[in-house]
C-alpha positions in Angstrom: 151.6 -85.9 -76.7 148.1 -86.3 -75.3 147.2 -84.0 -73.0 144.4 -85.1 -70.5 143.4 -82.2 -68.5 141.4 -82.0 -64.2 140.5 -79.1 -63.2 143.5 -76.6 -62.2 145.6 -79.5 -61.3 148.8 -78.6 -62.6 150.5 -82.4 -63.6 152.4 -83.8 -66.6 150.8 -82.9 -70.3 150.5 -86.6 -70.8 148.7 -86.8 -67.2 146.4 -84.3 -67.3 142.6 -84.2 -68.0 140.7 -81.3 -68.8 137.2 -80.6 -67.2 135.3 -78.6 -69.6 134.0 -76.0 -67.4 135.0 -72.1 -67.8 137.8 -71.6 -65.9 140.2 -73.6 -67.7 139.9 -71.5 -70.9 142.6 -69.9 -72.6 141.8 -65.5 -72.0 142.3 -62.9 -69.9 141.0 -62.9 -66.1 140.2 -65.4 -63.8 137.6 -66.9 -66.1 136.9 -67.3 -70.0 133.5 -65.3 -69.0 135.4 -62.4 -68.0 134.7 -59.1 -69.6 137.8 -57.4 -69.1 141.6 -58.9 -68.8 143.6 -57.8 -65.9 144.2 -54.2 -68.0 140.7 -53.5 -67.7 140.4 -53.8 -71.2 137.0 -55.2 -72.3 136.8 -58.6 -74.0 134.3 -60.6 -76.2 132.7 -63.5 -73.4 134.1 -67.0 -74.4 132.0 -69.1 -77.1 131.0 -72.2 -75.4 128.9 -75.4 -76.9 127.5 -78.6 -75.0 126.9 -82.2 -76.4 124.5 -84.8 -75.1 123.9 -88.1 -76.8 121.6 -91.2 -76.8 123.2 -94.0 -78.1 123.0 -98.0 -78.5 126.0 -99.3 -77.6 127.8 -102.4 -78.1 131.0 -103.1 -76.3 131.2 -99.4 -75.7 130.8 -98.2 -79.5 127.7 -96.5 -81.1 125.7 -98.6 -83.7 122.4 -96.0 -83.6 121.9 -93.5 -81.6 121.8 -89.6 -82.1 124.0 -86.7 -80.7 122.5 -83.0 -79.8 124.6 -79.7 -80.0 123.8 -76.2 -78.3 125.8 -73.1 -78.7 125.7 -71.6 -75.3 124.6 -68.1 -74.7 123.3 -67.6 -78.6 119.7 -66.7 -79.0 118.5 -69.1 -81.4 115.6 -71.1 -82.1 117.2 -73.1 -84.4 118.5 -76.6 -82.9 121.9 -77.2 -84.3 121.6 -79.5 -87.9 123.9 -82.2 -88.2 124.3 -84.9 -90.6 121.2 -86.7 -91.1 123.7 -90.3 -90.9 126.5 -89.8 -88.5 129.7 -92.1 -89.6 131.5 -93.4 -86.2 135.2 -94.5 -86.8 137.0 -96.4 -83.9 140.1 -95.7 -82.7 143.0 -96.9 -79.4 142.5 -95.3 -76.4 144.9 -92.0 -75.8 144.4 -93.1 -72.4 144.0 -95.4 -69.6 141.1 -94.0 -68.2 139.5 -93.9 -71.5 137.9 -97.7 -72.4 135.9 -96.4 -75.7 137.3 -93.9 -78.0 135.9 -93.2 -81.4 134.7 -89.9 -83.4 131.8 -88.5 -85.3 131.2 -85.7 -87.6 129.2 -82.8 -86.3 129.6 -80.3 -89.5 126.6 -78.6 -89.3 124.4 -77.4 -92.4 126.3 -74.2 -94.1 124.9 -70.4 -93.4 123.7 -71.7 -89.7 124.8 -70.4 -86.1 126.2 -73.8 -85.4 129.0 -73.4 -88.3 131.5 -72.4 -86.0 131.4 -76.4 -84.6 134.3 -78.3 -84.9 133.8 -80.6 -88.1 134.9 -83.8 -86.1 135.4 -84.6 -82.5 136.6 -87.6 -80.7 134.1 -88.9 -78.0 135.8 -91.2 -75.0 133.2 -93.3 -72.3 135.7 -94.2 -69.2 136.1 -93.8 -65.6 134.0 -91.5 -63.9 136.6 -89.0 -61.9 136.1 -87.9 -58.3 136.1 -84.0 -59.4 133.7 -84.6 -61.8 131.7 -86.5 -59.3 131.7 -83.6 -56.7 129.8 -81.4 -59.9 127.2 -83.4 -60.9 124.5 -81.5 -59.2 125.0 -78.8 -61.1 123.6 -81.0 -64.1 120.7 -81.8 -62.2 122.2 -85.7 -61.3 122.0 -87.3 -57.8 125.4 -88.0 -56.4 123.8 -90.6 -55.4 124.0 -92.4 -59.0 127.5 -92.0 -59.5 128.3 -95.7 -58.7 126.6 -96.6 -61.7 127.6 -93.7 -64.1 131.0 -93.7 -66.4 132.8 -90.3 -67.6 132.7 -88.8 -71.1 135.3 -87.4 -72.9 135.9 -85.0 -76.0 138.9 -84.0 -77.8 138.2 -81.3 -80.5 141.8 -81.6 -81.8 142.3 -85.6 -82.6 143.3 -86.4 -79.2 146.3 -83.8 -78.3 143.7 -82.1 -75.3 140.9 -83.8 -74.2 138.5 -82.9 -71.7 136.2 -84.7 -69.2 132.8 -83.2 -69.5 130.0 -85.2 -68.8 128.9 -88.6 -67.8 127.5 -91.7 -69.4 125.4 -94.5 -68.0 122.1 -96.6 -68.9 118.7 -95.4 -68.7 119.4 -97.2 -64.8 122.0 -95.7 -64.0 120.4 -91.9 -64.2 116.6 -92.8 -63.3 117.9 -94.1 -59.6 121.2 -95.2 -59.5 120.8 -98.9 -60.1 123.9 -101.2 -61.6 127.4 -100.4 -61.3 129.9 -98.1 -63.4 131.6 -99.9 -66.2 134.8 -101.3 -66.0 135.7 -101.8 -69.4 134.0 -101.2 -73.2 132.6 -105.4 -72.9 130.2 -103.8 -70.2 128.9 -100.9 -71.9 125.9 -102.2 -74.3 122.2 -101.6 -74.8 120.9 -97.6 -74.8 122.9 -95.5 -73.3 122.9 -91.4 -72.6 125.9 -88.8 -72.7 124.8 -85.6 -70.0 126.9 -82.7 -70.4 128.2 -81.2 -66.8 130.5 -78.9 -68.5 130.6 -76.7 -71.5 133.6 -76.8 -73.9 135.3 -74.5 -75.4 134.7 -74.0 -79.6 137.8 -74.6 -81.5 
């Protein structure tokens, strides 16, 4: 069963949306960041990554368009490789607040930081929610824009947890607001970007 997952909300598996921010991560404490679980025993910090695309869409699904992957917290100055040709397959939307739902490989070159990627995720363009909304400053967006932004979505294990962790929108909608979210994948064509606000968790 699908399991959409918000933000501590406690709902039905098949209800649920996951915000991809720290605190919803499996480990000990009260965050994934913790060092020590409620023991006091020490813990390794929780491997995070971040995804941000720019994409030509038409009726919500990529034609061209490239994504960009950071391990968080890893001193690197090597961007993470992936496939020169990225191959999108379509698929039904695990969810009504998901309009466009389709996946792309992101296996990374062997011997590389960036290995421990998942091979494929599944990438979702919807409705933008309200908690989300409230955190967009903390990516540097004007709440002001949110009228005109969508949510994006990413499921690391073919669609049994997803989680809500950026937002989506024409080069309009972030520069100053203009338009009006999407309502369905027929009104989301021409170039469009995927901002992280959360990190997610590596599989």
């Amino acid at each position: 069963m699908t399991a959409l997952v918000l933000m501590l909300l406690a709902c039905s598996k098949a209800d649920t949306l996951f915000e991809a921010d720290d605190s919803t991560l499996p480990g000990g404490g009260d965050s994934a960041n913790d060092e020590s679980d409620d023991t006091g025993t020490e813990q390794k910090a929780a491997k995070l990554w971040s995804l941000a695309a720019e994409l030509e869409l038409v009726d919500g699904i990529p034609t061209t368009g490239a994504f960009s992957v950071e391990i968080v917290g890893e001193d690197t100055d090597e961007p993470c490789a992936l496939p020169d040709s990225l191959s999108i397959t379509t698929g039904t939307s695990p969810h009504p607040a998901i309009f466009s739902w389709f996946s792309a490989p992101l296996l990374p070159h062997a011997d590389s930081i960036c290995d421990v990627l998942p091979a494929t995720v599944w990438i979702g363009l919807g409705a933008l929610d309200e908690t989300l909304e409230a955190s967009l400053p903390t990516a540097g967006i004007e709440t002001e824009t949110s009228g005109a932004l969508n949510g994006a979505y990413l499921s690391e294990d073919d669609g049994e947890t997803i989680w809500v962790f950026g937002v989506a929108g024409p080069d309009s909608a972030f520069a100053d607001g203009e338009g009006k979210t999407a309502l369905d994948a027929a009104e989301m064509d021409g170039h469009w970007s995927i901002v992280p606000v959360f990190d997610l968790p590596l599989p």
